[in-house]
PLY file of the C-alpha trace (Angstrom):
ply
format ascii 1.0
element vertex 185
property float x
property float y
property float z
element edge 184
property int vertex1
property int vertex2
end_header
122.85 64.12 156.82
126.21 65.54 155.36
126.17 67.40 152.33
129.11 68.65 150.74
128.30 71.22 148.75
130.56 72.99 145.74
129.92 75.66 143.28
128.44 73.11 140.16
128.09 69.97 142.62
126.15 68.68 145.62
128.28 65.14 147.21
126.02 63.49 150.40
126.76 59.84 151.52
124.42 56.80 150.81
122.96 55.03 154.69
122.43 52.22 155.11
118.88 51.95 153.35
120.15 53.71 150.45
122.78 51.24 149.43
120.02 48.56 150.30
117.63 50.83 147.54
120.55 51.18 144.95
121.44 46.89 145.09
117.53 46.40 144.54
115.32 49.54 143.44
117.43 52.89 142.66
113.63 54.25 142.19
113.38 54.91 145.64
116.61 57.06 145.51
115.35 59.21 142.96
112.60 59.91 144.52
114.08 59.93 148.49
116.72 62.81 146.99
115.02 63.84 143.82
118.14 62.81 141.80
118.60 61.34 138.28
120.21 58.03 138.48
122.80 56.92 135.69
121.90 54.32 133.43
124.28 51.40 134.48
124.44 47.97 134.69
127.47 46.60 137.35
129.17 43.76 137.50
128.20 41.35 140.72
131.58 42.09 141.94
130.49 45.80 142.48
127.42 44.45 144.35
129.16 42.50 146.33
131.33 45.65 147.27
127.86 47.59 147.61
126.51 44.74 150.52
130.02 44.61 152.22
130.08 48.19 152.44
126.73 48.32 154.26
127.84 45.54 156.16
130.62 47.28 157.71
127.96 50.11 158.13
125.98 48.55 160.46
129.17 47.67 162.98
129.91 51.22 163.13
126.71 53.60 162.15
128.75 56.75 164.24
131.41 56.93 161.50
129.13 55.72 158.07
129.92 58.63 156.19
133.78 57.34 156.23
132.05 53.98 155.61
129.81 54.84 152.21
129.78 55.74 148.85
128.87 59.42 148.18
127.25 59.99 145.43
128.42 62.71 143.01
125.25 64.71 141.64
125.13 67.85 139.06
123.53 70.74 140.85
122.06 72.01 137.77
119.99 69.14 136.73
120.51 66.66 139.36
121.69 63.33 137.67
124.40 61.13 139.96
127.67 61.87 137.59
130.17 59.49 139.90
130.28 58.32 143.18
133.51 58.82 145.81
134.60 56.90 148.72
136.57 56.75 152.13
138.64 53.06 151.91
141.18 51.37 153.89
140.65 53.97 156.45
141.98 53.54 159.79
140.02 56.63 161.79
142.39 55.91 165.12
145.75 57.39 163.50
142.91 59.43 160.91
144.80 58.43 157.67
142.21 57.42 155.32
142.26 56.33 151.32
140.26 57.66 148.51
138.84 56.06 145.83
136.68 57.55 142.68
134.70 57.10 139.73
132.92 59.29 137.20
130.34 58.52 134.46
132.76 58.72 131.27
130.95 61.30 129.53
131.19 63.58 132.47
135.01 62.92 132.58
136.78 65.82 131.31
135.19 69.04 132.50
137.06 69.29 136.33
133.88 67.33 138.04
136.22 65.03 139.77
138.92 67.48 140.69
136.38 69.88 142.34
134.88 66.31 144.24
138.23 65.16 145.23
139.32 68.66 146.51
135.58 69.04 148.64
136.33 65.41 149.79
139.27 66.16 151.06
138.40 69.43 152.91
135.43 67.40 154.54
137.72 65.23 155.32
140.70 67.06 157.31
137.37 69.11 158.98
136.43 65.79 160.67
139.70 65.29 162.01
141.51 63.51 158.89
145.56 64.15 158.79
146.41 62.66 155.41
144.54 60.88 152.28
146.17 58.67 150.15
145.13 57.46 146.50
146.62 54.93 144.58
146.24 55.08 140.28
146.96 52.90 137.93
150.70 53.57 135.73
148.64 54.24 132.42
145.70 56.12 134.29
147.25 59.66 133.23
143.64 61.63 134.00
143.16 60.58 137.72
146.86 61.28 137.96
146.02 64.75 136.88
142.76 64.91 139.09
145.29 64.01 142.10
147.89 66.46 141.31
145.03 69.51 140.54
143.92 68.74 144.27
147.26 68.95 145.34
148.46 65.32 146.26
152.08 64.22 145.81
153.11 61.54 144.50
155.10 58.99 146.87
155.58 55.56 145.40
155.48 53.85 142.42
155.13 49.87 141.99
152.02 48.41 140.06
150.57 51.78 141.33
151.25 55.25 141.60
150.29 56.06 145.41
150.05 59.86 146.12
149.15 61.61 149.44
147.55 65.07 150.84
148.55 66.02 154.07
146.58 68.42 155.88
149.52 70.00 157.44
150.95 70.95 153.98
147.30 71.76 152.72
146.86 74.14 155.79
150.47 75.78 154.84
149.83 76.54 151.27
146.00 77.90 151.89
148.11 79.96 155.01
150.64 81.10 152.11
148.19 82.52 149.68
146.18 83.78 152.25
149.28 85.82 153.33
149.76 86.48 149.76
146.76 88.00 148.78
146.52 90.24 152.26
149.65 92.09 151.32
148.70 92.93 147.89
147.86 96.55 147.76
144.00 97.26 146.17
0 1
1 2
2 3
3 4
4 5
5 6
6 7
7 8
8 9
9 10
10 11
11 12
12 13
13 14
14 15
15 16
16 17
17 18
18 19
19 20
20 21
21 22
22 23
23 24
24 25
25 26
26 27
27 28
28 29
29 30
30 31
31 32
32 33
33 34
34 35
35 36
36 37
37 38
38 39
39 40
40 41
41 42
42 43
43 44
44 45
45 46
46 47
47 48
48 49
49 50
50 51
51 52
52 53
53 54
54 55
55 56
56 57
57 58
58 59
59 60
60 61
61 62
62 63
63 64
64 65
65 66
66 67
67 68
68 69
69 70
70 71
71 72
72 73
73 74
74 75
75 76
76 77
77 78
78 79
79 80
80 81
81 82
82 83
83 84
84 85
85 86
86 87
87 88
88 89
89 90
90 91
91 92
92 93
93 94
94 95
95 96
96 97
97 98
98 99
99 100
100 101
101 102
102 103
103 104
104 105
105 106
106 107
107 108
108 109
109 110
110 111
111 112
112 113
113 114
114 115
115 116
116 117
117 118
118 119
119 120
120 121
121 122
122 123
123 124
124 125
125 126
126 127
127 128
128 129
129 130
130 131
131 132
132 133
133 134
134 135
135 136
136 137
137 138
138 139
139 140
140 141
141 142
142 143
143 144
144 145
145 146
146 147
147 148
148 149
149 150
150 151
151 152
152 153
153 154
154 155
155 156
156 157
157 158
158 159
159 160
160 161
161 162
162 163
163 164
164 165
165 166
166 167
167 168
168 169
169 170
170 171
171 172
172 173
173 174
174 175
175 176
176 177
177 178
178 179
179 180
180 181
181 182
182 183
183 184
């Protein structure tokens, strides 16, 4: 299974039986990944989203982990903070979309700009060029989270749609590194 793993926070896609164990009996998740589930009741429209997406699972099992929810989890006491997502990918020109969401207690403290900057560096590791995100006008904080992890804004409409390009992510790491090997100790 992948795992990403970050200095405060472990991130490891749901399969196929785990979405099928979080729509019915998120017991069985605890216990399969000794986590700490959050206390929350969805809408049906998010369990409709949950079946679809293990749905679309099962057409292409190779590629799930582009295909899932990821689940978010607090190394230090193990509860599920958020969960992240791959969306409107499209794997043969490897542009994909991200999409987020963190427990609102949780929001605040850089959880979701560390996620979003580990998703992303999975990402362009399995062969990803450039991630978009789209935010809501008024959603100022994932705005923020998007510009921390170094996306640029590229359109506005209803939305604000940003993008990370690995190219330009590659350049600035490339940059620093440069940067920091010159410095005299």
């Amino acid at each position: 299974m992948e795992v990403i793993k970050t200095r405060r926070l472990i991130i490891f896609p749901l399969t196929k039986d785990d979405l099928e164990f979080w729509l019915h009996d998120d017991k069985k998740l605890e216990k399969k990944y000794r986590i700490k589930m959050f206390d929350n009741e969805y809408e049906e429209s998010f369990y409709n989203i949950i079946k679809m997406v293990k749905e679309n699972m099962v057409n292409d099992y190779l590629n799930y982990p582009f295909k899932t929810f990821w689940f978010i989890v607090k190394r230090i006491n193990r509860h599920v903070i958020g969960i992240i997502d791959f969306k409107n990918w499209n794997l043969e020109k490897k542009i994909i979309e991200i999409g987020y969401d963190l427990i609102p207690k949780y929001r605040g403290h850089g959880y979701m700009t560390e996620t979003v900057k580990a998703f992303c560096s999975w990402a362009f590791i399995h062969g990803i060029d450039s991630v978009y995100a789209d935010t809501n006008i008024d959603n100022i904080k994932s705005q923020n989270v998007l510009k921390r992890s170094y996306f640029k804004e590229i359109d506005r409409d209803d939305l604000i749609h940003f993008v990370l390009l690995f190219l330009e992510k590659l350049l600035q790491f490339l940059k620093l590194y440069n940067q920091m090997s010159n410095q005299v100790l």
